[in-house]
C-alpha positions in Angstrom: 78.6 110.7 118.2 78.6 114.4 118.1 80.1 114.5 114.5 77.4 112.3 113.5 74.5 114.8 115.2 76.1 117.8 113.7 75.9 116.3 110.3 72.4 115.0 110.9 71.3 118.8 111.8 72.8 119.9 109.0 71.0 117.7 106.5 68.2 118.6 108.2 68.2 122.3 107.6 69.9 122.2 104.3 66.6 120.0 103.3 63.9 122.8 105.0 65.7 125.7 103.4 64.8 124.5 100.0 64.9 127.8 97.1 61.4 128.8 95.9 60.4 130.9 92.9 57.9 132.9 93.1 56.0 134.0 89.9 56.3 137.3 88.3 52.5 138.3 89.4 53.0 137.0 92.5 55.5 139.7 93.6 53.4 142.7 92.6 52.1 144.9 95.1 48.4 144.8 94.8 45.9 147.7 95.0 43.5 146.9 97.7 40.9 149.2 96.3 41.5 148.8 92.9 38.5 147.1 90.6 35.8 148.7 92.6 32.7 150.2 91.5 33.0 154.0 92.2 29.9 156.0 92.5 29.4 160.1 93.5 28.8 160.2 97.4 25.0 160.8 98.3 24.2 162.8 101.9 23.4 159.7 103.6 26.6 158.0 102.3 28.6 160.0 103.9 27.7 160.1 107.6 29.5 158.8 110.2 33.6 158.9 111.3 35.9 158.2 108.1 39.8 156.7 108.3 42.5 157.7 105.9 43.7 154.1 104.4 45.9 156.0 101.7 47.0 159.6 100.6 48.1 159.9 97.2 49.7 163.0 95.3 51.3 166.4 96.6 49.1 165.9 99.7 51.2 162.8 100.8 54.2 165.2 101.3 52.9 167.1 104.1 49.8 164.7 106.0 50.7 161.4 107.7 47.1 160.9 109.4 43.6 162.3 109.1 40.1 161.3 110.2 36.5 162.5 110.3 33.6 162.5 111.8 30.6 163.6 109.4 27.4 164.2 110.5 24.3 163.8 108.7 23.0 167.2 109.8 25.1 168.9 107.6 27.9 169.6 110.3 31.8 167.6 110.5 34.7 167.3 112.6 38.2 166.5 111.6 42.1 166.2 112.9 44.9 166.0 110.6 48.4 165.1 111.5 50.9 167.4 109.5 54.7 166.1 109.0 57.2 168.2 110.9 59.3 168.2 112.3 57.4 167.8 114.5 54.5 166.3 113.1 51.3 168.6 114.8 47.7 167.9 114.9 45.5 170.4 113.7 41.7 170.1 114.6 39.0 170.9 111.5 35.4 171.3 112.2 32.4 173.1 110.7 30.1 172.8 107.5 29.9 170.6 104.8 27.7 170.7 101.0 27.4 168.3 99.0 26.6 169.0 95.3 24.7 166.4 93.3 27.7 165.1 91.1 29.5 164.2 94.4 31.3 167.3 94.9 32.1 167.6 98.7 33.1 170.9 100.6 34.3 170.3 103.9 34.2 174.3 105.3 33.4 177.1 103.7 37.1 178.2 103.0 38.0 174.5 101.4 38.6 173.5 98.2 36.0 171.2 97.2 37.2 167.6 96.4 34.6 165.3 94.5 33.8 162.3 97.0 33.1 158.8 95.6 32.0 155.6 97.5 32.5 151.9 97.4 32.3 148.9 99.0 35.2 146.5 99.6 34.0 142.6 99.7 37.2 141.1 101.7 37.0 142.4 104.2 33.7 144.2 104.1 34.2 148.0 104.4 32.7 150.7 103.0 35.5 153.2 102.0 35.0 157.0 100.2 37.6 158.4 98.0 37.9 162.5 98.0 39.9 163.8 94.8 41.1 167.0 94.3 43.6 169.2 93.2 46.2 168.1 96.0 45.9 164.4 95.9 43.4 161.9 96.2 42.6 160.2 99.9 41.4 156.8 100.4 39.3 156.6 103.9 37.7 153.3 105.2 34.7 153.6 107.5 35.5 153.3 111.0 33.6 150.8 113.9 33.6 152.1 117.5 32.4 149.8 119.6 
C-alpha cells in the first residue's frame, strides 16, 4: 500500500512540474519609465516631497537613497543617504531656481541638473527626472497620508 502511495505522489509531482519556455521578450527586464512623454519641469510641477525610484550614472556609486521636499515658495529640503561604509545621511535644504528650459538649481552652490516631468499611467504617478553631469535620477511623487 505504501509503494503504491509513493508512486502515486510521485506521478503527481512529476505531472505539476511540467518545463515551460518562456519567450525571448518575455525575459527582458523592462524600463518602467521608458515610452513616456518628457516635458521641462514648470514651478508648479515641481512642488511637493519627491522619491528617488532610480539613480543612474557615476552618481549610483556613491547614493543609495534621497528625497525632497520642494516648496512652491521657492524654498526645498532634502536627505541623501551616501554609501560607506557606513552609509551616512546628510541633510540639504535651502533655495531653488528654475530656468525656463527646465533647468533646476537646488542651492546656490549646486550644479544645476535640467528637471523633466511625466506621468506614469499604471500605476498613476507623476515622477520628475533631474539629469546632469553625475547621472540622471528618477523620483516618483510621494503620498503622505
Amino acid at each position: 500500500m505504501l509503494t503504491r502511495l509513493l508512486a502515486l505522489a510521485a506521478l503527481t509531482c512529476a505531472a505539476s512540474c511540467a518545463s515551460t519556455v518562456i519567450s525571448a521578450k518575455d525575459r527582458v527586464v523592462a524600463d518602467e519609465f521608458a515610452g513616456l512623454a518628457w516635458h521641462p519641469a514648470t514651478a508648479a510641477e515641481l512642488a511637493g516631497h519627491w522619491r528617488v525610484r532610480r539613480i543612474q550614472g557615476p552618481a549610483a556609486a556613491v547614493l543609495m537613497d534621497i528625497s525632497y521636499w520642494i516648496d512652491a515658495d521657492g524654498r526645498f529640503s532634502g536627505a541623501a543617504l551616501f554609501s560607506g561604509p557606513p552609509p551616512t545621511y546628510q541633510v540639504l535644504s535651502g533655495t531653488w531656481t528654475l530656468a525656463a528650459d527646465g533647468l533646476l538649481q537646488l542651492g546656490e552652490d549646486a550644479e544645476a541638473a535640467q528637471a523633466e516631468v511625466a506621468s506614469r499611467v499604471a500605476p498613476l504617478r507623476e515622477v520628475l527626472r533631474l539629469t546632469g553631469a553625475e547621472g540622471s535620477l528618477v523620483f516618483e511623487r510621494a503620498e503622505v497620508q
